[in-house]
N, C-alpha and C positions, 0 to 999 in steps of 0.2 A: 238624077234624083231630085227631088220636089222636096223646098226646106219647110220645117213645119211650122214657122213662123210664129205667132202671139209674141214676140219681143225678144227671144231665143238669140243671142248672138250669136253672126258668123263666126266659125274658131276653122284652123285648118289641121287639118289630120298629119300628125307629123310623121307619119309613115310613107301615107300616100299622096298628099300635098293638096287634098279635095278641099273645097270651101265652104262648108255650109253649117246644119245647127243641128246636124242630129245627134244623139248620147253619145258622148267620149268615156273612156274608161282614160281617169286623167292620175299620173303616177308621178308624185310629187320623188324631188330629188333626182341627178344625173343616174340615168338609165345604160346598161351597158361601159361603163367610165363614161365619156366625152358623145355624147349623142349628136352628127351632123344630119343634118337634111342630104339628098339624094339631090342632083342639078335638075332630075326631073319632078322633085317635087317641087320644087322653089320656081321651076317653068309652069308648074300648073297655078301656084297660087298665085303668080302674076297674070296667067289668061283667066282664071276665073275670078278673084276677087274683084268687087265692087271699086273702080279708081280711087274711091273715098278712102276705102279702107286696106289699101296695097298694104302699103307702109305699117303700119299698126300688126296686118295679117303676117308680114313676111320676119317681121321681130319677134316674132309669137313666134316662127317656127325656128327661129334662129336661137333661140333662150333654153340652154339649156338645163334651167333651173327643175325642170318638170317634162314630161311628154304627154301630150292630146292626143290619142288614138281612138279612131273608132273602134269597137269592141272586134270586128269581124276582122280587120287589119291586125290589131295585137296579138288575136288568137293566133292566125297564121305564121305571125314572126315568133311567136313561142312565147307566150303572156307570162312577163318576170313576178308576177307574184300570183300565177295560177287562177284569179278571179276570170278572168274571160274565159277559162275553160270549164268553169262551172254555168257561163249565161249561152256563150255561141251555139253550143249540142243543142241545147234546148228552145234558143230562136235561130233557127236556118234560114237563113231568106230573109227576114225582118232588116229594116231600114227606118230611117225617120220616124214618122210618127207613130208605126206600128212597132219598134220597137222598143220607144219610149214609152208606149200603153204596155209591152209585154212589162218590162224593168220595173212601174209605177204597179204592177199586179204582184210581182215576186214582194216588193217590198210592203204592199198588203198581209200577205199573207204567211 
């Protein structure tokens, strides 16, 4: 997936451990009690993260003060406060930047 870049930081999906800047559905406070990464997320965010930014990326997914989840990811693991099951039905498929123009519409309107 192609990041949509204008300045967007990389953050990594504490589900699936991908690296880039498309919209998180971000859920302040420990999620499930004690939330760990998966050893195959924490192997992706070292082959994809930028070397700059290993370190910085893998403490992010290690803190469990909060969770980063892509929308499409939360939905699946059964979205603790039901917001992604009101947006995923309705962008199927959406990623990146076409998801971030769907989300920047709803809250238009």
């Amino acid at each position: 997936m192609a990041d949509i870049g204008g300045g967007r930081p990389l953050r990594v999906c504490d589900l699936c451990g991908q690296v880039d800047d498309h919209p998180r559905h971000v859920i302040a406070g420990q999620v499930d009690g004690v939330f760990r990464p998966s050893a195959g997320a924490v192997d992706r965010v070292l082959a994809e993260a930028p070397e700059d930014q290993r370190g910085r990326l893998v403490a992010e997914l290690l803190d469990t003060r909060s969770s980063d989840r892509h929308y499409d990811c939360c939905y699946a693991a059964g979205c603790p406060d039901g917001a992604c099951d009101q947006i995923v039905p309705n962008a199927v498929g959406l990623t990146g930047a076409d998801l971030l123009d769907y989300l920047i519409k709803q809250q238009e309107s």
